[in-house]
C-alpha positions in Angstrom: 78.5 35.9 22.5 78.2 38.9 19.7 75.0 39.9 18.6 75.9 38.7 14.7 76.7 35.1 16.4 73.2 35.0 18.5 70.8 36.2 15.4 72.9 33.7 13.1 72.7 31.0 15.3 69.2 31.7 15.7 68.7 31.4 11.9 70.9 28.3 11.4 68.8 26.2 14.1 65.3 27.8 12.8 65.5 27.7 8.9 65.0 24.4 6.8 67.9 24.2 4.6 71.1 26.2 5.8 74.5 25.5 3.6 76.2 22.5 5.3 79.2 25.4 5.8 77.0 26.9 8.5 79.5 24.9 11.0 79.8 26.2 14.3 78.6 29.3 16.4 80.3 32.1 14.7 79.7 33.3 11.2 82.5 35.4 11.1 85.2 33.1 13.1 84.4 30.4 10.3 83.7 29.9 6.4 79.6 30.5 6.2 78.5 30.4 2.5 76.8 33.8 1.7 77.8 35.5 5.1 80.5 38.2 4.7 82.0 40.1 7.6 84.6 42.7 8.5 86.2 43.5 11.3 83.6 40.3 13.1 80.3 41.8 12.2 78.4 40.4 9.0 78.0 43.1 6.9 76.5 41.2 3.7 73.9 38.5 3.3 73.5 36.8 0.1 71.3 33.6 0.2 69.3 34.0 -2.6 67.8 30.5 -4.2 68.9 28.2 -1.5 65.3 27.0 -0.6 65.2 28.4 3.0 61.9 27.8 5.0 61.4 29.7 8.4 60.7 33.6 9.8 63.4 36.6 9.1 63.7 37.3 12.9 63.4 41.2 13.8 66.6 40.5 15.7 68.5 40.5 11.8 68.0 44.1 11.0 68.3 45.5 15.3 71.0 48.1 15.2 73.6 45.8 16.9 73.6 43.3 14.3 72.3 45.6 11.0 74.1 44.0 8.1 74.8 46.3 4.9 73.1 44.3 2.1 70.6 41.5 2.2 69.5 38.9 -0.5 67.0 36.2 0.8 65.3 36.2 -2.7 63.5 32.8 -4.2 63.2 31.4 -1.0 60.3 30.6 1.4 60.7 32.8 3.9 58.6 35.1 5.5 59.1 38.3 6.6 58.4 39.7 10.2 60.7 42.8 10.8 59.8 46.6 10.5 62.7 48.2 10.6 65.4 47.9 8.4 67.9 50.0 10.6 71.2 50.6 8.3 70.8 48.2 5.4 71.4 50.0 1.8 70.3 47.0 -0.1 67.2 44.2 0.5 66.3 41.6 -1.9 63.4 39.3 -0.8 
């Protein structure tokens, strides 16, 4: 399995209140509200307001899965990574 499909498994089964879109084991192969990917690696997440509740794994920003922009803003989520590897633009 790709690294993008492990984290974002990880976070569907861990986090209170994923979109009902999250269907499946591949957020690229499938139509996951606020995941966008090219070429099957997530390059932008945008789920800001959606009234998460969990941990941002490390795993999200390691340099296999890196995504380009982030927005987890207005949710309760807290934060556990250090290192932000490639990502341009983070919104908590």
């Amino acid at each position: 399995m790709h690294q993008n499909s492990t984290v974002m498994s990880t976070l569907k089964h861990e986090w209170e209140n994923t979109p009902s879109t999250w269907v499946g084991a591949d957020p690229c192969g499938g139509n996951w509200e606020g995941i966008s990917c090219d070429n099957s690696r997530v390059i932008s997440i945008h789920l800001g307001r959606n009234r998460f509740s969990g941990t941002i794994p490390d795993e999200l920003f390691s340099s296999d899965m890196t995504p380009i922009h982030v927005l987890l803003h207005d949710n309760n989520l807290t934060e556990a990574f250090l290192h932000l590897g490639l990502v341009q633009s983070l919104r908590l």
